[in-house]
Legacy VTK file of the C-alpha trace (Angstrom):
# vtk DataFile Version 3.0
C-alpha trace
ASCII
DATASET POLYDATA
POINTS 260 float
59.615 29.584 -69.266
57.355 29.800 -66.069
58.978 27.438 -63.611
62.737 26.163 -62.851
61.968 23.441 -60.417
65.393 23.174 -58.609
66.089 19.603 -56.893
69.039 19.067 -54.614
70.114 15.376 -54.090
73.187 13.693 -52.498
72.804 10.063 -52.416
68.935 9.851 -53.242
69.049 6.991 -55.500
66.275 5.529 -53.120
63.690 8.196 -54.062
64.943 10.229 -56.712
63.402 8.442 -59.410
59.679 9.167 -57.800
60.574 12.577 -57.085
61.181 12.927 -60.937
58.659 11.156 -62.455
56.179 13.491 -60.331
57.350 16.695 -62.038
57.579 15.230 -65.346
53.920 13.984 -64.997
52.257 17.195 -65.246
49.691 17.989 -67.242
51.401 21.059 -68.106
54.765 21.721 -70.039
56.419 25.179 -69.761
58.686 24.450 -67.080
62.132 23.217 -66.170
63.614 20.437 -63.561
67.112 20.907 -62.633
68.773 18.267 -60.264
72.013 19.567 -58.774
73.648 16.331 -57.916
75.802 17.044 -54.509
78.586 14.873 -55.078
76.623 11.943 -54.387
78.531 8.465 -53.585
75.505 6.120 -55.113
73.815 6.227 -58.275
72.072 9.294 -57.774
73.530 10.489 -61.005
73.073 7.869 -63.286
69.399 7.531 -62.097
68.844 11.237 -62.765
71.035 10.980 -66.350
68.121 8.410 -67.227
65.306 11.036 -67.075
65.234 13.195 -70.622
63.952 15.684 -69.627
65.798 16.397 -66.811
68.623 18.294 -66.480
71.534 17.228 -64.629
74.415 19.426 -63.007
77.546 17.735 -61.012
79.047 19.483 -58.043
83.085 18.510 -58.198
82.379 18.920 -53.750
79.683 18.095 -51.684
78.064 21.741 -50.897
75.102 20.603 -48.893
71.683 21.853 -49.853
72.281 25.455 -49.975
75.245 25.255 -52.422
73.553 22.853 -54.549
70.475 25.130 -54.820
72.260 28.011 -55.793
73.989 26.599 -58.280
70.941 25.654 -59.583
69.633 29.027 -59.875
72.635 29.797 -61.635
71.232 28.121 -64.700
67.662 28.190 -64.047
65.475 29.744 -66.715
61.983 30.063 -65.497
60.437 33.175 -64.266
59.737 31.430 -60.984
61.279 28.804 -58.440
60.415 25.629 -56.980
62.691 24.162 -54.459
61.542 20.362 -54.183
64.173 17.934 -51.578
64.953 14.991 -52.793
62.505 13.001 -51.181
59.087 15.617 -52.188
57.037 15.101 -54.724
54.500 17.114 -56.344
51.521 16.769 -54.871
49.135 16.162 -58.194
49.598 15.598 -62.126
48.162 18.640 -62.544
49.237 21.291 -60.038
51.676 23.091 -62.051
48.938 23.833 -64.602
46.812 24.994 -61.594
49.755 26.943 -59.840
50.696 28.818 -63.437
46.704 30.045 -63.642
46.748 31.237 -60.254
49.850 33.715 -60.706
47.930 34.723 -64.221
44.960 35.845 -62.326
46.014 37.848 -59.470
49.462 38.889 -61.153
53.092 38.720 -60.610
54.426 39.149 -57.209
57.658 38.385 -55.600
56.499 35.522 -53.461
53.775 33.026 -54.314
52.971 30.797 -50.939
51.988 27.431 -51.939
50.376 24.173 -49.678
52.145 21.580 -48.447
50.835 17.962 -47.148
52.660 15.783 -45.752
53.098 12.039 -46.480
51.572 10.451 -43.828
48.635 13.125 -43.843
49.927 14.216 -40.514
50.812 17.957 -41.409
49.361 19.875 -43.659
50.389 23.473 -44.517
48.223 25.611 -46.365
48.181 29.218 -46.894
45.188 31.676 -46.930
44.472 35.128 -46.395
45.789 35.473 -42.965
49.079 33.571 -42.014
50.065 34.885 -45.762
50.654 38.185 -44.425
54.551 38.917 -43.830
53.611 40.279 -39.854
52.140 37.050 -39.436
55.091 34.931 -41.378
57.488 36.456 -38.916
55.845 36.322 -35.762
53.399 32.932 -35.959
54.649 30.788 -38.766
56.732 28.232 -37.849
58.210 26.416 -40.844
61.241 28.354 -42.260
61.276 26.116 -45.243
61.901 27.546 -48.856
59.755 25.201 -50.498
56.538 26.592 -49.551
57.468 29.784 -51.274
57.354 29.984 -55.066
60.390 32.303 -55.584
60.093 35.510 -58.558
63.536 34.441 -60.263
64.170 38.344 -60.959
63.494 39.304 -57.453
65.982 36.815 -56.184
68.384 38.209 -58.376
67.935 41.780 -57.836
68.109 41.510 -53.944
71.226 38.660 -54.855
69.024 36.443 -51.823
71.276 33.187 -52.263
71.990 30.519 -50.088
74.826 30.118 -47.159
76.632 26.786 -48.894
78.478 24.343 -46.884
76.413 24.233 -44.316
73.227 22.456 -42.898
70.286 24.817 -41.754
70.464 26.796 -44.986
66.417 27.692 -44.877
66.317 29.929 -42.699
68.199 32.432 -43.471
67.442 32.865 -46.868
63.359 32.482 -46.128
63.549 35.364 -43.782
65.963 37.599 -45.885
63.434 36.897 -49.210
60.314 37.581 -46.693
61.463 40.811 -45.516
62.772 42.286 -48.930
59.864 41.462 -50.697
57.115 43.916 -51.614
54.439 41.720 -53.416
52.889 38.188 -52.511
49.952 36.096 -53.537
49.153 32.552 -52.281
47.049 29.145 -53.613
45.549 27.489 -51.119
46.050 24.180 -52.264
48.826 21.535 -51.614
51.351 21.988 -54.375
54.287 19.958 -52.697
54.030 16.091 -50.759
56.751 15.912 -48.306
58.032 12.984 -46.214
57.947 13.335 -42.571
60.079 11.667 -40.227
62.103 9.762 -42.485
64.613 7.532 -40.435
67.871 7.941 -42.486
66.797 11.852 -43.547
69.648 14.138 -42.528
67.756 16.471 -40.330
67.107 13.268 -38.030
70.671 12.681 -37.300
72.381 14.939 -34.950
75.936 16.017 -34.670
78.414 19.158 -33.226
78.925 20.393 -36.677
75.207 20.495 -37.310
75.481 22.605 -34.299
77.943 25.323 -35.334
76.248 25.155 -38.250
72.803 26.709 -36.709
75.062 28.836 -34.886
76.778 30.586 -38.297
73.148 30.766 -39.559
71.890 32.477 -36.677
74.547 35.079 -36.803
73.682 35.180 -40.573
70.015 35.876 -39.344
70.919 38.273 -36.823
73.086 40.229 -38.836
69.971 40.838 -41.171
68.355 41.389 -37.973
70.370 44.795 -37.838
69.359 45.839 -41.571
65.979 45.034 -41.187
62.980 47.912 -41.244
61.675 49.054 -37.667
58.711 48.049 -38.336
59.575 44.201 -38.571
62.299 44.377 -36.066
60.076 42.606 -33.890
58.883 40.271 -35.962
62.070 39.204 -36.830
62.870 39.207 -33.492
60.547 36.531 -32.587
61.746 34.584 -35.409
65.037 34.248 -34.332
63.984 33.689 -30.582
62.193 30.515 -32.360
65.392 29.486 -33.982
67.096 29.250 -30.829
64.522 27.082 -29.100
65.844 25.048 -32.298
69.196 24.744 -31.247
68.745 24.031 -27.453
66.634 20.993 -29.639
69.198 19.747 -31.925
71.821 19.566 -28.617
69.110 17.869 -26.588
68.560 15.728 -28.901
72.310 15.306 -30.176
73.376 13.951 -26.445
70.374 11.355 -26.163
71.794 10.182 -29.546
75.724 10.257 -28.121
74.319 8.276 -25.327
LINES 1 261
260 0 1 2 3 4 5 6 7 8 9 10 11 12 13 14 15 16 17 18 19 20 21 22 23 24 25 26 27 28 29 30 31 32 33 34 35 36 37 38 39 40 41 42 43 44 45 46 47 48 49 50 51 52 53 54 55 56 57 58 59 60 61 62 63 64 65 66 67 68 69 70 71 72 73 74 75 76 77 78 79 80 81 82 83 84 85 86 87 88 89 90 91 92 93 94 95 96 97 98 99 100 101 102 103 104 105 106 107 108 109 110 111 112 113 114 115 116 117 118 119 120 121 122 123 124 125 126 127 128 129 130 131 132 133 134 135 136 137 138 139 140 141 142 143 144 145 146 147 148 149 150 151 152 153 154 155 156 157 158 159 160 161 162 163 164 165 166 167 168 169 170 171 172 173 174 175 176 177 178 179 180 181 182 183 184 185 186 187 188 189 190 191 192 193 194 195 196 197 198 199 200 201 202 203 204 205 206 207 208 209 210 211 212 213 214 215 216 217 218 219 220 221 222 223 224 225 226 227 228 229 230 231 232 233 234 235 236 237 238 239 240 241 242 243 244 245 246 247 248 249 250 251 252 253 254 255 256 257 258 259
């Protein structure tokens, strides 16, 4: 199977029915779509248990993101990994089928960097030559987000690059670790994944002291990998994390205008 497209939800049953019938309107078929349901307190899973194809795993706790997504690697099947959120959507009937020819022609690599567009046409992120380069990923590129990286499912698993679970900010962490330990990339530059910007009720928009500690545990995570990392990208890496604490100062900024 080429592609385990992994889909964490807790209480989506607003937009988890579009999010599915993207990725089951593809024009091609070898491919997977798990939705790890994170102890949602809607319908989320009896939307998702409507959807043949689709297969659904329960968490018995709520895990946030990260735990959810690892659990659905535990049963993934495809040779590579899509991370959609709940609220993405493919960005065309036919990408997959475009996506599966591109890593045929130049190879497999550990990384494939795909486009991103956003919703409201605001943002659009698309790789080429130059910002696909891991110097450039580290120093310049400013969206730590997992789903614009097609993950090699054996490369995960040989470098064991999982998630922190129970915890917001999982990205990071994980995008930098699978960045720096991997030897081989290749990009499309086309939009693979549609993303909603700025929703009002999304999680990252709401603002809280545990979201706070939170980025703090992750940023020891990423510092900690800061210590193993090669010379070479030590700088890199460096800059990343100096990025990740603009972040936080942020969130808190942003977490006292909300208090007020």
């Amino acid at each position: 199977m080429k592609f385990s497209i992994i889909i964490a939800a807790y209480n989506a049953e607003k937009e988890i029915a579009r999010t599915l019938e993207s990725t089951l309107n593809q024009t091609y078929n070898d491919y997977e779509v798990i939705v790890v349901n994170d102890a949602s307190t809607d319908k989320t899973a009896e939307i998702v248990a409507g959807f043949d194809r689709v297969r659904l795993v329960n968490n018995e706790i709520n895990m946030k993101a990260g735990g959810s997504r690892n659990n659905g690697l535990k049963v993934a099947n495809g040779e590579y990994i899509i991370f959609l959120d709940s609220d993405d959507i493919l960005a065309s009937s036919d990408v997959l089928e475009k996506l599966a020819k591109a890593i045929e022609e130049k190879g497999d690599t550990d990384l494939v960097y795909i486009g991103m567009n956003s919703s409201d046409n605001e943002r659009n992120l698309i790789p080429n030559a130059e910002n696909s380069v891991k110097e450039t990923r580290l120093v310049e590129w400013k969206y730590a987000n997992v789903c614009d990286v097609c993950w090699n499912k054996a490369f995960l698993d040989k470098n064991n690059i999982r998630f922190v679970e129970h915890r917001f900010f999982e990205d990071f962490p994980f995008y930098y670790e699978g960045l720096l330990k991997s030897e081989s990339y290749n990009f499309v530059e086309f939009p693979v994944i549609t993303y909603t910007r700025n929703r009002a009720d999304s999680m990252t928009t709401k603002f809280n002291m545990q979201k706070i500690l939170d980025y703090y545990y992750n940023m020891t995570v990423l510092s900690e990998l800061y210590m193993k990392t090669e010379d070479k990208y030590k700088d890199g890496l460096w800059q990343a994390i100096l990025r990740q604490h603009k972040n936080i100062e942020f969130y808190m900024l942003n977490m006292r205008r909300d208090e007020e």
